[in-house]
N, C-alpha and C positions, 0 to 999 in steps of 0.2 A: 591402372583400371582394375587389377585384378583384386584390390584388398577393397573395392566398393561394396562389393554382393556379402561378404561374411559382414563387414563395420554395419552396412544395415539390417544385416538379416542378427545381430548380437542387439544393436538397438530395439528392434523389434521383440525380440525376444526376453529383454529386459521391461520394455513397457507391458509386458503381457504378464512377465511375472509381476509387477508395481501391483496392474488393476488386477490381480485373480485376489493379491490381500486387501484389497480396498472391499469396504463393507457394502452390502447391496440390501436394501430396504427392503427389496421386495423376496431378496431369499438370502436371509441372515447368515445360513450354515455355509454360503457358498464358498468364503474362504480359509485359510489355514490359519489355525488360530495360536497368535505368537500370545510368550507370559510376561507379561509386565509389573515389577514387584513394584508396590504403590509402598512410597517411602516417603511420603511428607504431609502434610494436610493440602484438603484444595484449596487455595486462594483464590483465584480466577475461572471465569467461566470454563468449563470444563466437560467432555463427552467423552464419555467410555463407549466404543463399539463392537460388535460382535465378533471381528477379528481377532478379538484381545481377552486374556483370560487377566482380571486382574488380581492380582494376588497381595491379599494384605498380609503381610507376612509376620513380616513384627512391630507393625504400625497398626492404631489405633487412630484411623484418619479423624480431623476434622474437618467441618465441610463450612467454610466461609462465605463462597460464591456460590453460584448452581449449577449443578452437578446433577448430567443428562446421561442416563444410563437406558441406551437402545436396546431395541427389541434383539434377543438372541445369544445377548452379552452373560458371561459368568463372571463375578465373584464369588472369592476364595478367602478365606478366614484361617491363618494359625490361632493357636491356642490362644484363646483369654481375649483374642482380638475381636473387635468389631468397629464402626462406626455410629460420629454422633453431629448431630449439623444446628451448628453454632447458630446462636440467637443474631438477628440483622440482617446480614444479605446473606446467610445461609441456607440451601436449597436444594430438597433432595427431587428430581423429576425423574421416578423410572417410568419407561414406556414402553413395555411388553406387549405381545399380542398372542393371542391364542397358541396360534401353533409357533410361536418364535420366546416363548416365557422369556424373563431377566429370571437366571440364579444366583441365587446367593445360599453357599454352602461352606463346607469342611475341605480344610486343603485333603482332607484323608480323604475325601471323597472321588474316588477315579472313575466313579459312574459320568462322572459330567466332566470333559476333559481333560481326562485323561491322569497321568499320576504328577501331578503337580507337584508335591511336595519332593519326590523321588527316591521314596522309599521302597518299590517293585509293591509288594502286598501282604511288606510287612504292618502294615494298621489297617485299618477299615473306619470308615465313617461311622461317630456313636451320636448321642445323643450327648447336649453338652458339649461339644468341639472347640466352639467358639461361642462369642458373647452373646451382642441383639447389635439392634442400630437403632439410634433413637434420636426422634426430632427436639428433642429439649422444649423451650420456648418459643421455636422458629413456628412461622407459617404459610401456609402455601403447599406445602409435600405432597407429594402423588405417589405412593407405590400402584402399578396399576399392572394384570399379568407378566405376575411372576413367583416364584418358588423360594421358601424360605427354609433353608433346612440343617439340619446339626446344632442347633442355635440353644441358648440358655446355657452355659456356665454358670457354675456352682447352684445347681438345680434345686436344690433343697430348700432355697429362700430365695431363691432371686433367676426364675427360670424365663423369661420373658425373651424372646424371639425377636419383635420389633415394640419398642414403646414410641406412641405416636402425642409422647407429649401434652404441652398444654396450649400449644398456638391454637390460632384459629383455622378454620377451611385446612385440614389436613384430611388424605381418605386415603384407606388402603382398599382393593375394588380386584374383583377375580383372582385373588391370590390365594396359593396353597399353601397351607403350614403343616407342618409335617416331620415327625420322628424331633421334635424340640423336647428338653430335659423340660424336668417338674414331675414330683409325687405328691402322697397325697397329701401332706402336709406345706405344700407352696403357698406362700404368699403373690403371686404375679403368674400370666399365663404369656400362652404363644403370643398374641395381642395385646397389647398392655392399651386399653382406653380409658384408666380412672379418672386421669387429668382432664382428660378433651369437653372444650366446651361443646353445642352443640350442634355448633357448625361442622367440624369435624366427623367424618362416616366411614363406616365398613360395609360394603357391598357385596356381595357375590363370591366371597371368598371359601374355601373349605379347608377344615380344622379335622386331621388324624393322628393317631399315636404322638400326640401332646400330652403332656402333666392333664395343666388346666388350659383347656384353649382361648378360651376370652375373657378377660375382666372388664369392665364400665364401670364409669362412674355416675352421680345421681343427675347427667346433664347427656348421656347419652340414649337416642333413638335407635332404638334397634329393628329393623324388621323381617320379613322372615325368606330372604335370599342366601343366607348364611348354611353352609353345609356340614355338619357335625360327623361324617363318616369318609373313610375309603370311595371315591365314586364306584371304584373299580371291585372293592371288598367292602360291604353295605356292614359285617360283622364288626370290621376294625375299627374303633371308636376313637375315644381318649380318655386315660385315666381315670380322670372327673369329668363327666359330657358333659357341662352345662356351661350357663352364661353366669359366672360369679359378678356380684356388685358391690364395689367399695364406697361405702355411707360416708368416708370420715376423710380419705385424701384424694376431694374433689372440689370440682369449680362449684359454686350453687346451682343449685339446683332447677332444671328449665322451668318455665313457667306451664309450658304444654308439652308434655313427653310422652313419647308411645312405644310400646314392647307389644311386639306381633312374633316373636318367635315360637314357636307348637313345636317343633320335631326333641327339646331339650328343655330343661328349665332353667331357669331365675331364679339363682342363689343368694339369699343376707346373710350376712354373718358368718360366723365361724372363724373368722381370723381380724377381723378388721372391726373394732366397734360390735355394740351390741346391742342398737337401737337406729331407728331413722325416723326423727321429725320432721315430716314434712313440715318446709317453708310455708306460713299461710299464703293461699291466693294461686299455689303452685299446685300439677293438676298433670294425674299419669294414668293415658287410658292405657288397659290393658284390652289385648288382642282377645277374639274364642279361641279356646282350646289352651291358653297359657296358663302353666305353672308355674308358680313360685314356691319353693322353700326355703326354711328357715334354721340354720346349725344355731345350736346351743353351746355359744364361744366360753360365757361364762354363767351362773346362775346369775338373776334369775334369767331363762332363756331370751333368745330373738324379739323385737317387736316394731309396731310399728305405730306412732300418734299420725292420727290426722286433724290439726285443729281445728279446719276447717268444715268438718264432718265427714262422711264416706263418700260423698261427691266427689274429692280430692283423689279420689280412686275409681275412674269410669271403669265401668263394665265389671266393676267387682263380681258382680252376679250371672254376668255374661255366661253363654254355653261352653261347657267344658272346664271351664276356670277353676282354679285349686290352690288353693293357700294349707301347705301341709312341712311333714320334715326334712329334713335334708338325708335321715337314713330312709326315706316312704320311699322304696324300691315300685310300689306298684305307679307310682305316678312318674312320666318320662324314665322308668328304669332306673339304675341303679349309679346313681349319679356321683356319689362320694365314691366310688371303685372299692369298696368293702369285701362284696361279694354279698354278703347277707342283708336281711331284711331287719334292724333295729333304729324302730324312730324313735327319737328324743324329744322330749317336751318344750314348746317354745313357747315366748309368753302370749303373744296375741296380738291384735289391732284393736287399736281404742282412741277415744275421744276426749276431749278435755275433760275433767275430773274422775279421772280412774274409772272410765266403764269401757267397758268390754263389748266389742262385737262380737253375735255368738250364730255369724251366718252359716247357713245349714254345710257353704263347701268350705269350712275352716276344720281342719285335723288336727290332733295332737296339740293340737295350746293348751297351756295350764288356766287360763281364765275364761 
């Protein structure tokens, strides 16, 4: 009788330690969070929870099945690593909540759990750490609160944080992007939406000390819940503040599409093509107070046909509205990050047989 009281008071003590690491929905932080180095792709249904620091170390997952990443949860990216979820029954579902984010960062990162990689404090988290994650073809994916940070390898050309593809219904929604590579010369931003058709959305998200923070392509709706500064530092922006749009590696073009963003502008050109035909019959209101500018990628500059006539562009005329350059510092600020005020001439908006709209809020066109 004497070894009863320690065998259950060790049981006891045992199940207590089980459930303090079992994860608790309603308060994510509550346990000790073990590191698990992710070494294979998913195959099978799969849930990361907030117990667990997952650490892609030298794996470049792929995601076959879906792959349920809970509120509270970190991933962790060695160099050059990231994730990409396979076309079929590949599936990315993060499901963050306000006060419980999903991260996804830099193993140098020991702000968020601590020093993963085990180096004490010899590196720090940069910009550029690790890669992006990217839905490819799949559809379906949710990023939904959470933190995306360190991200964009080899920044100079290919800075992109999350690329959300070309599937359908994909939406990234309250997430933060933040301190991701790209200068001013990037081709791709913290958000990659060129592909996405237009079921595909970005909601509520905020964009700081990124290259470029958003790119779309000519089949996405943007509207204007998107956050372009520091919540916390209104001064700290991103490189290039604006919403760049890729004309040329995209799905067609929606039939009815709307741009309500005012706090930044709507950028053509500059690296991607040097013209957008609108599709006949296809039809993009623009919001009040939205600008658009136009780089001068190659002579002759920027432009834009409408063959169906200016109709094809509601609210051209609308209050505030601005069709100017992509160096016009006075309109949304100083969006190419130059520092200085030099706009460049771009060609214009026109209609079938070479004429020229010469509306009173068009800037700097050459026609």
């Amino acid at each position: 009788m004497k070894n009863l009281f320690p065998i259950a008071l060790l049981s006891a003590l045992l199940l207590f330690s089980s459930a303090c690491n079992k994860p608790d929905n309603n308060n994510p932080g509550a346990c000790t969070k073990e590191v698990v180095i992710v070494g294979a792709s998913i195959d099978a249904n799969t849930t990361w929870d907030s117990c667990h620091i997952y650490y892609c170390q030298t794996t470049f997952p792929g995601i076959s099945a879906t792959l349920t990443i809970q509120a509270g949860t970190i991933v962790k990216f060695g160099a050059q690593k990231g994730m990409v979820v396979n076309a079929g029954s590949g599936k990315l579902l993060v499901e963050g909540t306000a006060a419980h984010p999903v991260i996804f960062t830099s193993d140098k990162d020991d702000s968020h759990g601590g020093d993963t990689n085990g180096d004490g404090t010899a590196t720090s988290a940069q910009k550029g750490d690790w890669q992006f994650i990217t839905f490819g073809t799949s559809s379906g994916n949710t990023i939904s609160h959470a933190e995306v940070l360190y991200a964009g390898y080899a920044s100079a050309t290919y800075e992109q944080a999350v690329n959300m593809g070309n599937g359908a219904n994909n939406s990234v929604k309250s997430t933060v992007f933040a301190h991701n590579a790209g200068g001013l010369d990037s081709k791709f931003a913290a958000l990659n939406m060129s592909g996405c058709p237009q079921s595909s959305v970005a909601l509520w998200n905020t964009f700081y000390d990124n290259g470029h923070p958003l790119i779309i392509g000519t089949s996405t709706d943007i509207d204007d819940s998107n956050t372009f500064h520091n919540p916390s530092n209104p001064s700290e922006t991103n490189a290039c503040n604006g919403i760049f749009v890729d004309c040329v590696h995209n799905q067609d073009q929606a039939d009815l599409m709307t741009w309500s963003e005012t706090v930044v502008a709507f950028v053509l050109g500059g690296w991607s093509g040097n013209s957008w035909s609108f599709d006949a019959g296809k039809y993009l209101t623009l919001g009040n107070d939205v600008v658009i500018k136009f780089a001068r990628y190659t002579n002759p500059g920027f432009s834009i046909l409408l063959p169906d006539g200016d109709g094809q562009l509601a609210n051209h005329d609308g209050t505030g509205v601005q069709f100017t350059s992509y160096g016009d510092d006075t309109e949304k600020g100083d969006t190419n990050g130059d520092g200085v005020t030099t706009p460049e001439l771009w060609s214009g908006i026109s209609y079938p047989g070479i004429n020229w709209y010469q509306w009173s809020n068009i800037y700097y066109q050459e026609h």
